[in-house]
C-alpha positions as CSV (number, residue, x, y, z in Angstrom):
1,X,-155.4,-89.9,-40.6
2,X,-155.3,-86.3,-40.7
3,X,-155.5,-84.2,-37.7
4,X,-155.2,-80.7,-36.8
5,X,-152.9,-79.6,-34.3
6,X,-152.5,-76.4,-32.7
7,X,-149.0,-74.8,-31.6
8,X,-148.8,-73.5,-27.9
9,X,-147.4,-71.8,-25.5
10,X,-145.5,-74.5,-23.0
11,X,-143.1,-72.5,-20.8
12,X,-140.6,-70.3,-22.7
13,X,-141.2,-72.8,-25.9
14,X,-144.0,-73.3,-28.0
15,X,-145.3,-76.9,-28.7
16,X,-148.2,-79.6,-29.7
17,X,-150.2,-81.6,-27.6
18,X,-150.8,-84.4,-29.5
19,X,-154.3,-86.3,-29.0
20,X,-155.2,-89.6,-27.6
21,X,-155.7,-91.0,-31.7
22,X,-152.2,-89.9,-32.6
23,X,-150.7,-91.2,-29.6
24,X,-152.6,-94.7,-30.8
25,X,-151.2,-94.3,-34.4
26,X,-148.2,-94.2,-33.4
27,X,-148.0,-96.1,-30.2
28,X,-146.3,-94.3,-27.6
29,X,-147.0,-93.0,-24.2
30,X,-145.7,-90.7,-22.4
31,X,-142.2,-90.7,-22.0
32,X,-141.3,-92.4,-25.2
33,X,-139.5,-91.0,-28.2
34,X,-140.8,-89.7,-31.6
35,X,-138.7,-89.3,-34.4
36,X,-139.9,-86.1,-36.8
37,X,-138.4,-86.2,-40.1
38,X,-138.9,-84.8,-43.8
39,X,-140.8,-85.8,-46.4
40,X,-141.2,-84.8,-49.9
41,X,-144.3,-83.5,-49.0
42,X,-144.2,-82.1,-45.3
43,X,-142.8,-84.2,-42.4
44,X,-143.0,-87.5,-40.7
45,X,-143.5,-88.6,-36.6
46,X,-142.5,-92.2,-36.2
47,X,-142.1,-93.8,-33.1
48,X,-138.5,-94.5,-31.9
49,X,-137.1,-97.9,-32.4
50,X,-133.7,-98.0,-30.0
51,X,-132.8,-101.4,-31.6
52,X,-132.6,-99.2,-34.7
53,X,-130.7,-96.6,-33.3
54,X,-127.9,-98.9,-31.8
55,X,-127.9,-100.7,-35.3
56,X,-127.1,-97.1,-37.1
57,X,-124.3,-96.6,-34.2
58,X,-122.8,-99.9,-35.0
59,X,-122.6,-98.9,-39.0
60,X,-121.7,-95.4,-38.2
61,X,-118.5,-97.1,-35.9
62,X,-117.7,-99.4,-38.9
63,X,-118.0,-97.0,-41.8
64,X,-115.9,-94.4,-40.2
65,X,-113.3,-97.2,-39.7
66,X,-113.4,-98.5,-42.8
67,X,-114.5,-95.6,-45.1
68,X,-111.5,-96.1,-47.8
69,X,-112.6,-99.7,-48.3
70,X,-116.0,-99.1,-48.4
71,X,-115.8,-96.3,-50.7
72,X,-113.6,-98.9,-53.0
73,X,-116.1,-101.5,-52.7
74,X,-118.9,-98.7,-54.1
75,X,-117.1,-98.5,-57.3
């Protein structure tokens, strides 16, 4: 899917509306999360996944902790 977007004006910001299709691609409403991230070639919108984010906390929390091992353990 390829859609063009146009950037606006929204209060002292600028923004994109995004339309009803992408909002089905990706399925969120308003309210949820979108995740925009980089890509070889351009960026990425994903939908938020919160079970994924408290995963990555958990890691984060254990890696941190146990950084000497792990960097052992990579060897």
């Amino acid at each position: 899917m390829a859609l063009e977007l146009k950037i606006r004006k929204i209060g002292n910001s600028l923004g994109v509306v995004l339309p009803k299709e992408a909002l089905a691609h990706l399925k969120v409403e308003e309210g949820d999360t979108i995740i925009m991230t980089e890509a070889q070639d351009g960026v990425r919108l994903s939908a938020a996944n919160p079970e994924f984010a408290k995963t990555m906390a958990v890691f984060e929390s254990i890696s941190r902790r146990y950084r000497d091992t792990l960097r052992e353990l990579a060897k």
